[in-house]
Steps between C-alpha positions, in 0.01 A plus 500: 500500500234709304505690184842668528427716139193639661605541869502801653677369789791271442723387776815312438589245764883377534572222715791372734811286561473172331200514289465371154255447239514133523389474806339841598309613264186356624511594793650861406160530248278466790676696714443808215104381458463533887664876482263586237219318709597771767486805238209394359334494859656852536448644183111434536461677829689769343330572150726350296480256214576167658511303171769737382766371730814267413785332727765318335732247699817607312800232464651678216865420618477287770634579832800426700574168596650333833776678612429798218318628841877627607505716144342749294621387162166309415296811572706680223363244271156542600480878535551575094255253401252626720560859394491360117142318611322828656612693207407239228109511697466875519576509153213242430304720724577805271453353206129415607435858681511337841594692816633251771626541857738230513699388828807251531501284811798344630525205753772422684812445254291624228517853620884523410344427168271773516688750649788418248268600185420816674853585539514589141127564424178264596158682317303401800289709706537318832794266648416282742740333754366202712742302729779620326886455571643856381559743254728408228903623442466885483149576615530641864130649441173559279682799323735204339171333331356665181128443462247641310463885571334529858551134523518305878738254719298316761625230705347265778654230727375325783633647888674097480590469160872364583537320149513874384712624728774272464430505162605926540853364663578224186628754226649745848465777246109458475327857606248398760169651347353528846706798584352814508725667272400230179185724540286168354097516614485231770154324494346253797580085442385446882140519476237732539182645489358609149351848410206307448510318830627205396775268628824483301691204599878509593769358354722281697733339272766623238363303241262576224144287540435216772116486484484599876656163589513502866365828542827635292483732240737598223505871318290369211221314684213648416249752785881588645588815592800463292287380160200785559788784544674333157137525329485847598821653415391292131208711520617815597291495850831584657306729690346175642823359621427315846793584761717694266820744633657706199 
């Protein structure tokens, strides 16, 4: 979503456990148009080019399936191609003498995914952890992922988010990324107050979007706390970060 040659934004967005392009991808797409909805919003408070700003719902290996939930082999699969993906669009980027902050976001089962390409080397500025289940075989903290020089882990998950907690027990060798010693930037998913005196809505579920069915809302749902602290991390506003602990 948007001009991804042009962007000087871009934000990668990896989904979770059971998701496929067949019957995903829709609803995936507008989950990445409402995140840039939310930078957009940002970015013009903030001085920065809002039409310059792209989100892409990446299903470049699809995720783990069923009972792959109990395993980390499908995230092995989906770390390399991610890493070969950012690489491949910074070289674009170069190539056309554009300068982009770019930010990987990982949901759920799709942060194994992330976190495995940054085992090796992921040329992102920011990682971004929401309701995730664990670090990966071998990472026991941030010092185990290789980002871009002066590059970022974040991470948020709801104070209820059981899905992700038992989802820290499945591989029993999973590094819980909560613990002060992973030395990942926690960010607020529980709602707040804006800088700008807004409300930021909370998220109540593990799952992506729900539209605010029932007065539920997932980490993606656009005006969340969760989405606005995403949209600034993918702007570098992380100075703007509602309820964060480092």
């Amino acid at each position: 979503m948007g001009d991804l040659d042009a962007a000087k934004h871009v934000s990668y967005q990896l989904p979770g456990l059971d998701t496929t392009v067949g019957k995903d991808m829709a609803s995936k797409t507008k989950q990445a148009n409402d995140q840039r909805l939310d930078q957009r919003k940002l970015a013009g408070s903030n001085g920065l080019d809002k039409n310059r700003i792209a989100v892409v719902a990446w299903i470049g290996v699809e995720p783990a399936q069923g009972m792959g939930v109990f395993s980390n082999d499908q995230a092995k699969v989906v770390g390399p191609a991610l890493r070969n993906y950012a690489t491949g669009v910074n070289a674009v980027h170069q190539n056309l003498d554009n300068a982009a902050m770019t930010t990987a976001v990982g949901h759920s089962m799709g942060s194994l995914g992330a976190m495995e390409a940054a085992k090796t080397e992921l040329p992102v500025d920011n990682l971004v952890l929401v309701g995730d289940v664990g670090a990966p075989d071998n990472v026991t903290s941030v010092n185990d992922l290789h980002l871009n020089p002066g590059g970022t882990v974040y991470r948020g998950t709801y104070d209820w988010d059981h899905v992700a907690e038992v989802g820290h027990g499945l591989g029993w060798q999973r590094k819980s990324t909560a613990d002060p010693g992973f030395g990942a930037v926690t960010f607020g998913t529980d709602g707040a107050t804006g800088p700008d005196g807004a409300t930021e809505l909370p998220t109540k579920t593990h799952d992506g979007q729900t539209g605010g069915k029932d007065g539920i809302y997932g980490y993606f749902d656009r005006r969340t706390q969760s989405s606005y602290n995403q949209a600034r991390i993918a702007l570098g506003l992380n100075d703007q970060l509602t309820k964060a602990t480092r």
